[in-house]
N, C-alpha and C positions, 0 to 999 in steps of 0.2 A: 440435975446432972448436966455438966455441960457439952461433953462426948461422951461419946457412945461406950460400950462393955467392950472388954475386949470377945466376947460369945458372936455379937452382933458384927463385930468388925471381921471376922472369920465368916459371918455368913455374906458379908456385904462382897466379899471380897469372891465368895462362890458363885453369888446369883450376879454379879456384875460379870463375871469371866462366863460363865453359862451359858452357852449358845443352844437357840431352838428354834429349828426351821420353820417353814410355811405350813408342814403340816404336823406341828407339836412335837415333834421328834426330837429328842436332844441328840445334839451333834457331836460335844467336845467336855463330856462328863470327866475323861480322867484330868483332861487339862483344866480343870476347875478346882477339880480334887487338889491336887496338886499345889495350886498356887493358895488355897487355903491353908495347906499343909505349910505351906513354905512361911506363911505368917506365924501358926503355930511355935514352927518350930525355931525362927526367929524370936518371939514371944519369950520360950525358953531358955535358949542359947542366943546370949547379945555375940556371942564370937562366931556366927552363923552370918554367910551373908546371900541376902537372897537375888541370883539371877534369874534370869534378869528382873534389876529394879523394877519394883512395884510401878508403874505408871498411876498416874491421878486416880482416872476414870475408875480402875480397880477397886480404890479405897473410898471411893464416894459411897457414904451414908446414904439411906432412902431418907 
């Protein structure tokens, strides 16, 4: 396979937005959710558009 599942790119897109402080704490859980959500739901509806654009860093694969 040469890219990734679209399952994987919903996660990639979660644990890249995903902020966790100095001491394990997640900081910014719904804004994670969120911009996962927004791939989804693009995914679904191509008449959907997602702001703000996705930046790179977002969509980068592990």
């Amino acid at each position: 396979m040469q890219f990734g599942s679209t399952l994987e790119q919903v996660m990639a897109i979660f644990s890249n937005v995903l902020d966790i402080d100095e001491h394990g704490q997640v900081t910014n859980a719904g804004d994670a959710e969120w911009r996962a959500a927004q791939y989804i739901r693009r995914y679904c509806d191509r008449e959907y558009t997602v702001e703000p654009p996705f930046e790179a860093w977002e969509l980068e694969l592990p």
